[in-house]
PyMOL Python script that loads the backbone (N, CA, C, O; Angstrom):
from pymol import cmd

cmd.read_pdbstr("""\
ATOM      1  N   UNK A   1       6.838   9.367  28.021  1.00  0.00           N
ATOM      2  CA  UNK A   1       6.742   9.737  26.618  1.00  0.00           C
ATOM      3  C   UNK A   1       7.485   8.704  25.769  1.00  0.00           C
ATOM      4  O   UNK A   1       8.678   8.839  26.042  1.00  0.00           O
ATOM      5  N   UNK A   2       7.317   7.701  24.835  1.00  0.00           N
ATOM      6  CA  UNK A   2       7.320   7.191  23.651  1.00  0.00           C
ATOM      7  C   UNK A   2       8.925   7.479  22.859  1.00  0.00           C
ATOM      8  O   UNK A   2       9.012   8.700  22.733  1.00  0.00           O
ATOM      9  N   UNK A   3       9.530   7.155  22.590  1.00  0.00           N
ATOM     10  CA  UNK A   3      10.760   7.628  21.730  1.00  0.00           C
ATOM     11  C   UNK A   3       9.983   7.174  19.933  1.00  0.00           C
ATOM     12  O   UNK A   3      10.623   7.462  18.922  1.00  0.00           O
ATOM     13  N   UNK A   4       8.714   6.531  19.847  1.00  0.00           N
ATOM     14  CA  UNK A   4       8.371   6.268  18.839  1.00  0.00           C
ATOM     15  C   UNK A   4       8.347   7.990  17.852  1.00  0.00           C
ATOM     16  O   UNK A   4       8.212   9.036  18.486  1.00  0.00           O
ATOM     17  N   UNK A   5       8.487   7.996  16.404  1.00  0.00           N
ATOM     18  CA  UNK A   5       8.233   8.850  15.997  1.00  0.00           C
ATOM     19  C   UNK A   5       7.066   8.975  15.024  1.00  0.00           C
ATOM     20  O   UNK A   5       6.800   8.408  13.965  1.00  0.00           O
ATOM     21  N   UNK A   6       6.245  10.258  16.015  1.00  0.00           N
ATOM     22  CA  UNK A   6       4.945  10.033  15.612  1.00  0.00           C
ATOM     23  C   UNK A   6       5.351  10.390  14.013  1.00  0.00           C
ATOM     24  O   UNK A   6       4.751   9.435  13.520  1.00  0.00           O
ATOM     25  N   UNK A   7       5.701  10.800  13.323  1.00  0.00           N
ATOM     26  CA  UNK A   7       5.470  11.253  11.839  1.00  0.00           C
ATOM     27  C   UNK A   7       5.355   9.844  10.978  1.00  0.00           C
ATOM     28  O   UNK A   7       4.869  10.073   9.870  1.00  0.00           O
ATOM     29  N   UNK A   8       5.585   8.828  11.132  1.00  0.00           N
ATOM     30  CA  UNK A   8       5.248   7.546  10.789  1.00  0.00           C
ATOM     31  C   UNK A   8       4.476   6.742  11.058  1.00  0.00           C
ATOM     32  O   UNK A   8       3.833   6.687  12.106  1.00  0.00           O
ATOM     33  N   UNK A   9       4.423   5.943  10.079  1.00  0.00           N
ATOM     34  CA  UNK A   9       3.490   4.489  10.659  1.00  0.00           C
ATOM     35  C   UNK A   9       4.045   3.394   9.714  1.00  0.00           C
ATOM     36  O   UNK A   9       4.671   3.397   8.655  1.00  0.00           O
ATOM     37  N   UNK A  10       3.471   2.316  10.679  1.00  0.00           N
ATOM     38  CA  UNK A  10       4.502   1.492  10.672  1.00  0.00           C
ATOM     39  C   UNK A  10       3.318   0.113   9.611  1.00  0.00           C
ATOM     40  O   UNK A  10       2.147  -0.113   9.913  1.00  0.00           O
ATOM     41  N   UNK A  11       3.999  -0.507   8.544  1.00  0.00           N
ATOM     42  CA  UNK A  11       2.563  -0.927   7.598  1.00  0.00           C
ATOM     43  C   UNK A  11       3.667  -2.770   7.036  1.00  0.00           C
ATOM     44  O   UNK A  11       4.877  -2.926   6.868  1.00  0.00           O
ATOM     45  N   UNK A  12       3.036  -3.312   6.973  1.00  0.00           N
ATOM     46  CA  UNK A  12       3.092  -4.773   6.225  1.00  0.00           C
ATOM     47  C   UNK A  12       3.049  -4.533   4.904  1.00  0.00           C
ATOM     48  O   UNK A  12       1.923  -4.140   4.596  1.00  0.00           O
ATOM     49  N   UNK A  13       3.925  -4.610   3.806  1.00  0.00           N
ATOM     50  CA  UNK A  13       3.729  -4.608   2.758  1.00  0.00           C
ATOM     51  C   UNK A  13       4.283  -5.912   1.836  1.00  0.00           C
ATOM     52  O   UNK A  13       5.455  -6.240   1.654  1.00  0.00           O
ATOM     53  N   UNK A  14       2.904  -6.627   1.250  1.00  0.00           N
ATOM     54  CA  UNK A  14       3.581  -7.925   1.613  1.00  0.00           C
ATOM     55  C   UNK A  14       4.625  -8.980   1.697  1.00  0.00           C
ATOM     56  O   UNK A  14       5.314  -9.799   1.089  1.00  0.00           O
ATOM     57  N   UNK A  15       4.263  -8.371   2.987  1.00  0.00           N
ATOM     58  CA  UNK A  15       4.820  -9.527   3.938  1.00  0.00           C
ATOM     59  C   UNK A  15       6.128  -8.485   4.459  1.00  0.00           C
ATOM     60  O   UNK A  15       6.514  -8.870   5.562  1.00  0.00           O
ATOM     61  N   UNK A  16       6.698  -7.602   4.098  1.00  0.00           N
ATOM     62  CA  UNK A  16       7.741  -6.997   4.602  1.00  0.00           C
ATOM     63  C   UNK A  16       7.099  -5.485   5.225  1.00  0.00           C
ATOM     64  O   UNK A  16       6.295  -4.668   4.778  1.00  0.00           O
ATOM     65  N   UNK A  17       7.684  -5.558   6.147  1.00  0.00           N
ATOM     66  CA  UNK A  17       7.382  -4.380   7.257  1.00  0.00           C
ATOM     67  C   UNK A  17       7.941  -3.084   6.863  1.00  0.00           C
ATOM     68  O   UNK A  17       9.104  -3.319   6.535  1.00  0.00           O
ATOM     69  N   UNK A  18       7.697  -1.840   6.731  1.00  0.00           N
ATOM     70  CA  UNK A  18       7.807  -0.557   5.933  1.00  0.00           C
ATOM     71  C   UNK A  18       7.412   0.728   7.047  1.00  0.00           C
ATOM     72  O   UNK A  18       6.520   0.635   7.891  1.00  0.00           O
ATOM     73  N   UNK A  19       7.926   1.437   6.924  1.00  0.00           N
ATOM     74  CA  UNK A  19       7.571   2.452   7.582  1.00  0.00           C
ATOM     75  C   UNK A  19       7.524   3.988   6.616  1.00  0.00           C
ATOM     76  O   UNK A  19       8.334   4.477   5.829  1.00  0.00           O
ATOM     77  N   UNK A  20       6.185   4.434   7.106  1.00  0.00           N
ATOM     78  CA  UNK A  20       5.914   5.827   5.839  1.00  0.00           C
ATOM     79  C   UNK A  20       5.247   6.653   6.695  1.00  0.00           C
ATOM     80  O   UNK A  20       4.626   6.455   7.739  1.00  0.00           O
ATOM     81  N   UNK A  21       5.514   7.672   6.009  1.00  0.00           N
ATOM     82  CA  UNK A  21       4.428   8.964   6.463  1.00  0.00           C
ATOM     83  C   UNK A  21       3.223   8.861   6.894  1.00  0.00           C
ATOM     84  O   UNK A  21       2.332   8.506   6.122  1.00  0.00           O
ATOM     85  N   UNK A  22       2.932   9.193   8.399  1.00  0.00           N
ATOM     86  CA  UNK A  22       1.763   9.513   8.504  1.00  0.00           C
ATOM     87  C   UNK A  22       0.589  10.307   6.848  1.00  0.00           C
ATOM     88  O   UNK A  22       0.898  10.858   5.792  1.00  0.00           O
ATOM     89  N   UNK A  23      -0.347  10.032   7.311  1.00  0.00           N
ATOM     90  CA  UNK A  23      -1.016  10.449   6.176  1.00  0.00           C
ATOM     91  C   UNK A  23      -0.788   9.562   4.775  1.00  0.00           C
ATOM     92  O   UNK A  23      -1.563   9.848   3.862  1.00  0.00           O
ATOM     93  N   UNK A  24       0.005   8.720   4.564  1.00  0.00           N
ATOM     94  CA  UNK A  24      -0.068   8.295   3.451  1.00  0.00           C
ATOM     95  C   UNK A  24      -1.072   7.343   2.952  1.00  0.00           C
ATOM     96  O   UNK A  24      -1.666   6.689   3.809  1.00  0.00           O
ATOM     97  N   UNK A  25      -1.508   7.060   1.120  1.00  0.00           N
ATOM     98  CA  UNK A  25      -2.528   6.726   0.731  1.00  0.00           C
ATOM     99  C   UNK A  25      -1.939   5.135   0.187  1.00  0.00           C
ATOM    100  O   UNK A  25      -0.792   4.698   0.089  1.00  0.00           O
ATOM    101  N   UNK A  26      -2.830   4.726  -0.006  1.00  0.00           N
ATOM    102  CA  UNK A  26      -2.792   3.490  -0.794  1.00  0.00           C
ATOM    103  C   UNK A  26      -2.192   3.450  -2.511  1.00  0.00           C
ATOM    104  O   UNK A  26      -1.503   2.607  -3.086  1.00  0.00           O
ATOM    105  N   UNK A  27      -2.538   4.194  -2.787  1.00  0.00           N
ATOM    106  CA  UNK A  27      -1.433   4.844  -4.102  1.00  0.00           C
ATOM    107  C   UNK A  27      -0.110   5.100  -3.526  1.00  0.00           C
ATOM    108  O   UNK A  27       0.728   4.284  -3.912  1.00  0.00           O
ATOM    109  N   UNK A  28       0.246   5.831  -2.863  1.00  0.00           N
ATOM    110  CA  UNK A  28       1.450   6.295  -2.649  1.00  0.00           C
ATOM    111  C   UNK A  28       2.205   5.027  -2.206  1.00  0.00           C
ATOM    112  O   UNK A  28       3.221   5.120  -2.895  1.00  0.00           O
ATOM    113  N   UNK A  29       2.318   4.062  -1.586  1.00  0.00           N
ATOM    114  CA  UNK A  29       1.990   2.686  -1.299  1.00  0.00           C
ATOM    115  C   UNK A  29       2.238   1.600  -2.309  1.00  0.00           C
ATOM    116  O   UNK A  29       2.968   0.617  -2.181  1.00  0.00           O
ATOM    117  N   UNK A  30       1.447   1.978  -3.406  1.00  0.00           N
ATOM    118  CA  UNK A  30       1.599   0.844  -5.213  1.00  0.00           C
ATOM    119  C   UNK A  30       2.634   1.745  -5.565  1.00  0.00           C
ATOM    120  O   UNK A  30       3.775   1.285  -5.548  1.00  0.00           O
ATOM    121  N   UNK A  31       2.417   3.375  -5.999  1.00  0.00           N
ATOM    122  CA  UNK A  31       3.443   3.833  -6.430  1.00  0.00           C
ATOM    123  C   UNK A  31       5.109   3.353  -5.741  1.00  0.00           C
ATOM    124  O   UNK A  31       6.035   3.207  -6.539  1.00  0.00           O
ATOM    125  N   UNK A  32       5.267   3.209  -4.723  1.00  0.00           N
ATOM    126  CA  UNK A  32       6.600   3.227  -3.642  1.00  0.00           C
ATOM    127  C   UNK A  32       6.452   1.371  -4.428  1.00  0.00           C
ATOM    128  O   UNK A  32       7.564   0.987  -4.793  1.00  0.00           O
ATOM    129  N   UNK A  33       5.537   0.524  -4.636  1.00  0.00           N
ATOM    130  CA  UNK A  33       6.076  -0.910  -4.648  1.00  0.00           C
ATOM    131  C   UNK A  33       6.717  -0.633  -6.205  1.00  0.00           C
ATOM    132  O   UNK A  33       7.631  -1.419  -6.454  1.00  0.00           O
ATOM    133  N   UNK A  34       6.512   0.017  -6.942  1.00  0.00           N
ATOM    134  CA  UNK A  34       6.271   0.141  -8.414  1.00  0.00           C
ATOM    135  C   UNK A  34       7.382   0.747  -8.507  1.00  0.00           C
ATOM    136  O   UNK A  34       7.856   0.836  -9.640  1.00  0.00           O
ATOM    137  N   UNK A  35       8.050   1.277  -7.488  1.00  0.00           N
ATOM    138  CA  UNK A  35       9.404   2.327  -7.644  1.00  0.00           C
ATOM    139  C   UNK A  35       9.501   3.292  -8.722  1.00  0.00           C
ATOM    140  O   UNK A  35      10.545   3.510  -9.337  1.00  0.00           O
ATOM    141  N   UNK A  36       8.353   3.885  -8.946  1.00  0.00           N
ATOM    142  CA  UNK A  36       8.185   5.295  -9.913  1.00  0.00           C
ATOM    143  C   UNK A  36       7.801   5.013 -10.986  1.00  0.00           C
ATOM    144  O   UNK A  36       7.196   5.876 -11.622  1.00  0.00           O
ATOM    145  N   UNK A  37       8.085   3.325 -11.726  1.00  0.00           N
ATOM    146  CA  UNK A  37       7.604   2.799 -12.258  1.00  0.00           C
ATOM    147  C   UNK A  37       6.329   2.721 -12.826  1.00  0.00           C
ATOM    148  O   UNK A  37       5.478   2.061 -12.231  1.00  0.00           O
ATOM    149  N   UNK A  38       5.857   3.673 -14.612  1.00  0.00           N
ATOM    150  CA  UNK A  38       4.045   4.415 -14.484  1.00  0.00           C
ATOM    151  C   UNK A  38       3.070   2.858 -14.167  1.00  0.00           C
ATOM    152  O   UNK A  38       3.367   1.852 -14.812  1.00  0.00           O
ATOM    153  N   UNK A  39       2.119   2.820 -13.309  1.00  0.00           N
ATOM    154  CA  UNK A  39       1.466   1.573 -13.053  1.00  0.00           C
ATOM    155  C   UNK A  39       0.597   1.092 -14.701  1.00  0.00           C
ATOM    156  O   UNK A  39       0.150   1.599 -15.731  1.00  0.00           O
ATOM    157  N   UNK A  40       0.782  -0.252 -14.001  1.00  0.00           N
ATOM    158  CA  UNK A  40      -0.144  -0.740 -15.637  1.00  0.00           C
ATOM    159  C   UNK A  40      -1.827  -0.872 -15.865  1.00  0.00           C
ATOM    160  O   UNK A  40      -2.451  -1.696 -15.196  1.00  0.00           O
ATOM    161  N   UNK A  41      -2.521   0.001 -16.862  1.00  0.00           N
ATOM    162  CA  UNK A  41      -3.719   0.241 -16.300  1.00  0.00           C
ATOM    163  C   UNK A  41      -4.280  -1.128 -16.018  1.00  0.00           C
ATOM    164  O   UNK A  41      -5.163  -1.029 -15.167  1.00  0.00           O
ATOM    165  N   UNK A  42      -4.151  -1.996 -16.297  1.00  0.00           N
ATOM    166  CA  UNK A  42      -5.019  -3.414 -15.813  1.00  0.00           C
ATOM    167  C   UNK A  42      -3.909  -4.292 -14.939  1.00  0.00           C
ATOM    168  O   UNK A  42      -2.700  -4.064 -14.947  1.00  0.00           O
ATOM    169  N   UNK A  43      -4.404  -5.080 -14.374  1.00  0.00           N
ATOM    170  CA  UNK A  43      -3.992  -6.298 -13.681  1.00  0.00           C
ATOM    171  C   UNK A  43      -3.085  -5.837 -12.423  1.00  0.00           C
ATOM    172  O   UNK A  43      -1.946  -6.284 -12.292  1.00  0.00           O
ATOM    173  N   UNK A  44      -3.630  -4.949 -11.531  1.00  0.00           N
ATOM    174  CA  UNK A  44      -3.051  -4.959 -10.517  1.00  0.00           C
ATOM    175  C   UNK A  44      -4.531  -4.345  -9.349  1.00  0.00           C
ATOM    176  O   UNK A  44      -5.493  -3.586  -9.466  1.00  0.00           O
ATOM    177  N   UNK A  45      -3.793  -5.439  -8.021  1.00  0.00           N
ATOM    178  CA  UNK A  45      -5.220  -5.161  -7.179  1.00  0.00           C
ATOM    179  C   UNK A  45      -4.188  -4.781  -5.901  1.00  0.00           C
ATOM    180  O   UNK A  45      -2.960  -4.801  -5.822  1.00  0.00           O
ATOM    181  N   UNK A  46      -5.330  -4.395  -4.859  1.00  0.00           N
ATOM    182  CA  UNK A  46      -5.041  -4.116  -3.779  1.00  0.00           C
ATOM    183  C   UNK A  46      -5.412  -4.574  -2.578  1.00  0.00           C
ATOM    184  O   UNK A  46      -6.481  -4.000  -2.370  1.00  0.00           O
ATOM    185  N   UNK A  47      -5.257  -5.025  -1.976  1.00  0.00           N
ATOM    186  CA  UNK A  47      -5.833  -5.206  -0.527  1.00  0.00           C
ATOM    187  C   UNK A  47      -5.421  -4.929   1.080  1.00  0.00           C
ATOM    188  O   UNK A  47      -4.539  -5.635   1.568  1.00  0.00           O
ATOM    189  N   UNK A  48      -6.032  -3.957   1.846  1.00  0.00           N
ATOM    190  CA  UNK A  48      -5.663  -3.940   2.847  1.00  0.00           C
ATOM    191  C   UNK A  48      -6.626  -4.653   4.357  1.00  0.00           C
ATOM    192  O   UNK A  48      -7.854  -4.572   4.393  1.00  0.00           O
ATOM    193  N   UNK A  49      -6.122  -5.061   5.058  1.00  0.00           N
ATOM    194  CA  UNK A  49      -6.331  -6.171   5.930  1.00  0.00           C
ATOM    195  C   UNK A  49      -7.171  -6.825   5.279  1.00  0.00           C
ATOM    196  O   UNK A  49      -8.359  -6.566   5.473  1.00  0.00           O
ATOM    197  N   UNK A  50      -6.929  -7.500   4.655  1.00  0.00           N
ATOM    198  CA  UNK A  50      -7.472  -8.769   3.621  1.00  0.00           C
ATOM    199  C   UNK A  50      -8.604  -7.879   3.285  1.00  0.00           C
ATOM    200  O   UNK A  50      -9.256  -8.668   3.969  1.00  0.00           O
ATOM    201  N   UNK A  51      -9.344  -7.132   2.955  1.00  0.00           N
ATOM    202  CA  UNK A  51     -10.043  -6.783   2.314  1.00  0.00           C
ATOM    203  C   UNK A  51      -9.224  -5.556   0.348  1.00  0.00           C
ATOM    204  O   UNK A  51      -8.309  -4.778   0.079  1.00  0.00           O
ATOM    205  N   UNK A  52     -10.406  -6.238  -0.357  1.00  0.00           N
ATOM    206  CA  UNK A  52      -9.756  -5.506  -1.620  1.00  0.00           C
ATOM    207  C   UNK A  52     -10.114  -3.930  -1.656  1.00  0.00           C
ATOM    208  O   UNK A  52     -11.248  -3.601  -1.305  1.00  0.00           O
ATOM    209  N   UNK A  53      -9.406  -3.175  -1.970  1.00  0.00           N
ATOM    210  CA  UNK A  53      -9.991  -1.870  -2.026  1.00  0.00           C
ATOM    211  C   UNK A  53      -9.769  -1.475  -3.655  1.00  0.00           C
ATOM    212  O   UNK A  53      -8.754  -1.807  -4.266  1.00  0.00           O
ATOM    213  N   UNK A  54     -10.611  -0.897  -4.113  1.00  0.00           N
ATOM    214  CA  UNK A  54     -10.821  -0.440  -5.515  1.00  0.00           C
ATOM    215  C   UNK A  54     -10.367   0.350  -6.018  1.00  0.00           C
ATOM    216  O   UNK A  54     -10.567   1.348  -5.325  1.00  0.00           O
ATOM    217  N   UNK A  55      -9.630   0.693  -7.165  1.00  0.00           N
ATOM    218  CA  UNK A  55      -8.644   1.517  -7.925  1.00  0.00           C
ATOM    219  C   UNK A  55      -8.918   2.994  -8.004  1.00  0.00           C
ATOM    220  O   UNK A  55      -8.065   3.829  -8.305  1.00  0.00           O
ATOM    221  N   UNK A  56     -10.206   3.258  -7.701  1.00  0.00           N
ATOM    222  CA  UNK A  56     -10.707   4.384  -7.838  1.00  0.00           C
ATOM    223  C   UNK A  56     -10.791   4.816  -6.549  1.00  0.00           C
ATOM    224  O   UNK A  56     -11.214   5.947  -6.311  1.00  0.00           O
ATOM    225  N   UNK A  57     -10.351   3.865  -5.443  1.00  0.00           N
ATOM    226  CA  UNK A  57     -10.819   4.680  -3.830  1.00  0.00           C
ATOM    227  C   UNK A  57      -8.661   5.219  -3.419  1.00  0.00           C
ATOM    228  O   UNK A  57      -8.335   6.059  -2.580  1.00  0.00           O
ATOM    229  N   UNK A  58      -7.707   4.450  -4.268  1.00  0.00           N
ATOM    230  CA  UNK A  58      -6.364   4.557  -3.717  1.00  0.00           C
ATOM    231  C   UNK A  58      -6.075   5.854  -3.524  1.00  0.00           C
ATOM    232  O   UNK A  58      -5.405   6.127  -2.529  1.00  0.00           O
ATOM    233  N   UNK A  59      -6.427   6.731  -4.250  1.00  0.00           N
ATOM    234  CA  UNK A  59      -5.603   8.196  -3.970  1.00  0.00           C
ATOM    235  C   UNK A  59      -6.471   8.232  -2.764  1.00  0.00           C
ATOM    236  O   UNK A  59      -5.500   8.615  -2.111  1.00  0.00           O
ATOM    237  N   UNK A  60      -7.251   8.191  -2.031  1.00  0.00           N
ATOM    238  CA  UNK A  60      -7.961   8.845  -0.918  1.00  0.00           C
ATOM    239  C   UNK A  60      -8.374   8.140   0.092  1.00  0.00           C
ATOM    240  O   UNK A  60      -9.139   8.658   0.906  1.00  0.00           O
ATOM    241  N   UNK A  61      -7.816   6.417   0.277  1.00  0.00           N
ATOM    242  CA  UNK A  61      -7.812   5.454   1.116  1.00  0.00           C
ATOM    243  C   UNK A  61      -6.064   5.961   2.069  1.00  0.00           C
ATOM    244  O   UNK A  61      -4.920   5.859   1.626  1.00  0.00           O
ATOM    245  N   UNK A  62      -6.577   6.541   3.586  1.00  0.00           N
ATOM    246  CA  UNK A  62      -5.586   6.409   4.076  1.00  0.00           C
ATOM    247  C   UNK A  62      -5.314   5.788   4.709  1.00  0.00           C
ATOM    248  O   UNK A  62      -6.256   5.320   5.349  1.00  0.00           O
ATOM    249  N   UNK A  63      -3.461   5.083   5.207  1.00  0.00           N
ATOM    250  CA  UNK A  63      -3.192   3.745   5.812  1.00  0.00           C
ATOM    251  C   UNK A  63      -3.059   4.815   7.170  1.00  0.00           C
ATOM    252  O   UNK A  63      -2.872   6.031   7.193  1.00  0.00           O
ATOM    253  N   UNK A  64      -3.234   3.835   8.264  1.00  0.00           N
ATOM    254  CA  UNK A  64      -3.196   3.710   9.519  1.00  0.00           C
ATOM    255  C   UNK A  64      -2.203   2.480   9.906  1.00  0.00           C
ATOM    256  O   UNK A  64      -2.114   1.381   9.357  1.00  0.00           O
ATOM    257  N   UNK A  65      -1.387   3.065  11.166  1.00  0.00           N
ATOM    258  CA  UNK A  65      -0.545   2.233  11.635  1.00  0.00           C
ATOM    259  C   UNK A  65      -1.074   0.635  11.740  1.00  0.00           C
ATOM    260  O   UNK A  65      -2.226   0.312  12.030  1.00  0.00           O
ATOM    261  N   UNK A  66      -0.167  -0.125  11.493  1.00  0.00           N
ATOM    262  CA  UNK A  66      -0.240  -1.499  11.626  1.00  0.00           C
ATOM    263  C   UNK A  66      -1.277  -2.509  10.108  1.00  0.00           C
ATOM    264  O   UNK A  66      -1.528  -3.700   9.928  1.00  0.00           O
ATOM    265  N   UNK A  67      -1.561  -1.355   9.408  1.00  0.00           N
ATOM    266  CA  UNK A  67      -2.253  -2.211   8.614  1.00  0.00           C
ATOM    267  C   UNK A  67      -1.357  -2.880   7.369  1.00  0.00           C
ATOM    268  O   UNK A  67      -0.446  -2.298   6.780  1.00  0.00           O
ATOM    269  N   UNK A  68      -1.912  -4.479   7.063  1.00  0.00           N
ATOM    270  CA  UNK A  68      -1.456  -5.169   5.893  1.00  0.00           C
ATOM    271  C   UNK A  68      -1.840  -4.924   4.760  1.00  0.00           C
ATOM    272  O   UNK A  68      -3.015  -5.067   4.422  1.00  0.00           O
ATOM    273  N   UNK A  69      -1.031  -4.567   4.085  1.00  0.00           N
ATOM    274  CA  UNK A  69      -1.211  -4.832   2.305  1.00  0.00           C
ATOM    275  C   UNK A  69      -0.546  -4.937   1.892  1.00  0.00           C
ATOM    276  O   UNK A  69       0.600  -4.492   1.957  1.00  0.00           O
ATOM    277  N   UNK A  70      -1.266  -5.869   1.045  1.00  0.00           N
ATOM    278  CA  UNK A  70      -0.733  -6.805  -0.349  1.00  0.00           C
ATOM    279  C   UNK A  70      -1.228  -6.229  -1.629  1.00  0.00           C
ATOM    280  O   UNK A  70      -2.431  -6.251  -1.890  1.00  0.00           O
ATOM    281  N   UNK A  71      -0.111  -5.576  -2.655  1.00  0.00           N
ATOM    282  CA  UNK A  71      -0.414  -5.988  -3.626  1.00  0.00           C
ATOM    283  C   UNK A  71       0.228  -6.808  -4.815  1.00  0.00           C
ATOM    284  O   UNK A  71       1.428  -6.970  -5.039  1.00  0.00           O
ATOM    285  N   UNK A  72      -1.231  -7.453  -5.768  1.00  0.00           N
ATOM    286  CA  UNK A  72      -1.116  -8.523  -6.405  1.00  0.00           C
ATOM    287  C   UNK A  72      -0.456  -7.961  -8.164  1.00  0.00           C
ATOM    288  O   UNK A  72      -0.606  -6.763  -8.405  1.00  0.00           O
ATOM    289  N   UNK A  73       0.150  -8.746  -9.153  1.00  0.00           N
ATOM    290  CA  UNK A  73      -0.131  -8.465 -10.096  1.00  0.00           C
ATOM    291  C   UNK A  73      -0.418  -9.571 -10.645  1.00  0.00           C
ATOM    292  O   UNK A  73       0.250 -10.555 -10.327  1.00  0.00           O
ATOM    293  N   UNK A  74      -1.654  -9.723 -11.765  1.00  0.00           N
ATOM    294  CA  UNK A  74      -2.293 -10.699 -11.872  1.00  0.00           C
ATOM    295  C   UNK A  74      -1.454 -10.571 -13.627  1.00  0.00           C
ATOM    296  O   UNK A  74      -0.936  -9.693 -14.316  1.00  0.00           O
ATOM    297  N   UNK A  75      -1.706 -11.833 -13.704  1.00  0.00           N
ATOM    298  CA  UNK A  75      -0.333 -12.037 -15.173  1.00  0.00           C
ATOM    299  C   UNK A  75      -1.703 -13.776 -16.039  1.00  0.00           C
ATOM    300  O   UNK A  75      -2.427 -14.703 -15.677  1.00  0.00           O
ATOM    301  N   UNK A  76      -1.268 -13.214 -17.034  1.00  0.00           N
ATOM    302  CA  UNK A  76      -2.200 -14.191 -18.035  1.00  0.00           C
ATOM    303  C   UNK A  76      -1.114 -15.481 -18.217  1.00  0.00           C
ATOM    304  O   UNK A  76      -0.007 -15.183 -18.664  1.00  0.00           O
ATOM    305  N   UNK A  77      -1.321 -16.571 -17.967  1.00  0.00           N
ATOM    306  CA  UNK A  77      -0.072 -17.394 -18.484  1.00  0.00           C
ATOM    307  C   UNK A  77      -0.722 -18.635 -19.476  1.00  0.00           C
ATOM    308  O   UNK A  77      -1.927 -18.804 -19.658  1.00  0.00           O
ATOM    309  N   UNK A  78       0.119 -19.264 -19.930  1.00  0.00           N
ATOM    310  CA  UNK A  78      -0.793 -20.661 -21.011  1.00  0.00           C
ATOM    311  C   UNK A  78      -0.389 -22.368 -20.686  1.00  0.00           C
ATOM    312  O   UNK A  78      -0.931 -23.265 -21.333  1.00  0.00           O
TER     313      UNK A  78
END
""", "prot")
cmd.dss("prot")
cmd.show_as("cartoon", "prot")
cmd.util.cbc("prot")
cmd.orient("prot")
């Protein structure tokens, strides 16, 4: 038997390694990078294992152990 504890999983967030609740979403995820912080409705993306996932799928995209994501905030500069 494992001393791992199943109630977690274990996720890349980029680039730093994190550990969260089983069951958790891809929102819960931006929210935790955002530190409660209300998100800004434009300029922020998502991607897990290099693929982008869409703003409208985060509350109901769930992470599975070992997966990467990155998210971006995209900023206008001159």
């Amino acid at each position: 038997m494992s001393n791992r504890d199943i109630t977690k999983i274990k996720l890349s967030l980029n680039g730093k390694t994190l550990m969260v609740p089983v069951n958790s979403t891809l929102l819960d995820i931006v929210n935790l990078h955002f530190k409660g912080d209300p998100l800004p409705l434009k300029g922020i993306s998502a991607a897990v294992n290099r693929e982008i996932v869409f703003r409208s799928q985060w509350d109901t995209f769930l992470l599975k152990d070992s997966y990467i994501i990155e998210i971006l905030n995209v900023t206008q500069g001159g």
